[in-house]
Residue, then its C-alpha position, 0 to 999 in steps of 0.5 A: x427864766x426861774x419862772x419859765x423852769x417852775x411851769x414846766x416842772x409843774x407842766x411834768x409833775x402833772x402829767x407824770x402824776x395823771x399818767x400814774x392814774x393809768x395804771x389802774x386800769x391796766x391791773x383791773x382789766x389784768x385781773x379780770x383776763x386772769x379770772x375770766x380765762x382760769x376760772x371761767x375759762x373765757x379768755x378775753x380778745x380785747x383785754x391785751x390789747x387794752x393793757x398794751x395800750x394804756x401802759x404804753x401811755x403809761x410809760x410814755x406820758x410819765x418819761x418827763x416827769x421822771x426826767x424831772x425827778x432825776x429817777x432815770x438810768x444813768x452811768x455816771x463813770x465819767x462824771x464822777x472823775x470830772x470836777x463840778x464845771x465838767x460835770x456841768x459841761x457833760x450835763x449840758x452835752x447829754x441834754x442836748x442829745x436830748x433834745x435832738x432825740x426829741x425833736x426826731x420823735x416829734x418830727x417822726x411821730x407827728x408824721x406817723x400819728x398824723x398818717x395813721x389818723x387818715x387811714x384810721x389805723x387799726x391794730x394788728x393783731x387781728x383779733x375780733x377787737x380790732x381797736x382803731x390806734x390811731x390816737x395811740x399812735x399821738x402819744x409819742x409826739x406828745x411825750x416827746x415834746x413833754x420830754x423836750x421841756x422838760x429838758x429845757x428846764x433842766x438845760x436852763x436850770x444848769x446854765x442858771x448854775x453856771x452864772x452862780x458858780x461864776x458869782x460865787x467865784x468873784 
């Protein structure tokens, strides 16, 4: 099991750092519609709707691997009254929320991504770019799923801690 959990973390650390790799090209093309639009006064069509795709990817792709490093928004009120088991307990709860909400995104998103690649989908905000999305739209099925393992490793990371805590107490 502790093999299975190291090979998701790594599946995320991976992903979540080429994802981070995304975010150049979202500040270059940025920098360029700043420049091209005040002191050429040459707005761009394409340059906005490039940005909102890859930060798009960007922030979806990496939602894993903050799963992984524990650097989401949490509200732990309840859990800082509860004793270890509690919190353990509460833990397993919310990744199984989780992980309904990610088999919805993948069961929603495939049927969705898959529909849009048929037609072709295109963007619309009717600009002269008009760049097909289809492929954008495959993104959140798979994020969703990398999010998913990545709740299974945690799920299974805090069962592992319950056996511990029931040898510990023998």
């Amino acid at each position: 099991m502790r093999t299975l959990i190291n090979k998701i973390d790594q599946l995320s650390e991976w992903t979540g750092r080429a994802a981070c790799l995304l975010v150049l090209p979202v500040v270059l093309v940025t920098v360029y519609m700043v420049a091209a639009r005040y002191f050429f006064h040459a707005p761009t069509d394409w340059g906005f709707e490039f940005t909102i795709f890859f930060y798009g990817a960007y922030f979806m792709l990496s939602g894993a691997y903050c799963l992984k490093l524990d650097g989401h928004v949490a509200v732990d009120i309840i859990a800082r009254l509860l004793p270890e088991t509690g919190r353990k307990i509460l833990a397993l709860f919310a990744n199984l929320v989780i992980f309904l909400f990610c088999f919805i995104l993948i069961w929603m998103g495939t049927r969705m991504a898959w529909q849009s690649t048929l037609i072709l989908e295109r963007s619309i905000h009717q600009t002269a770019f008009n760049p097909q999305i289809w492929w954008f739209k495959w993104i959140i099925p798979v994020s969703a799923f990398l999010l998913m393992l990545q709740n299974l490793a945690n799920m299974l990371r805090t069962i592992l801690s319950f056996k511990k805590q029931e040898a510990r107490a023998e």
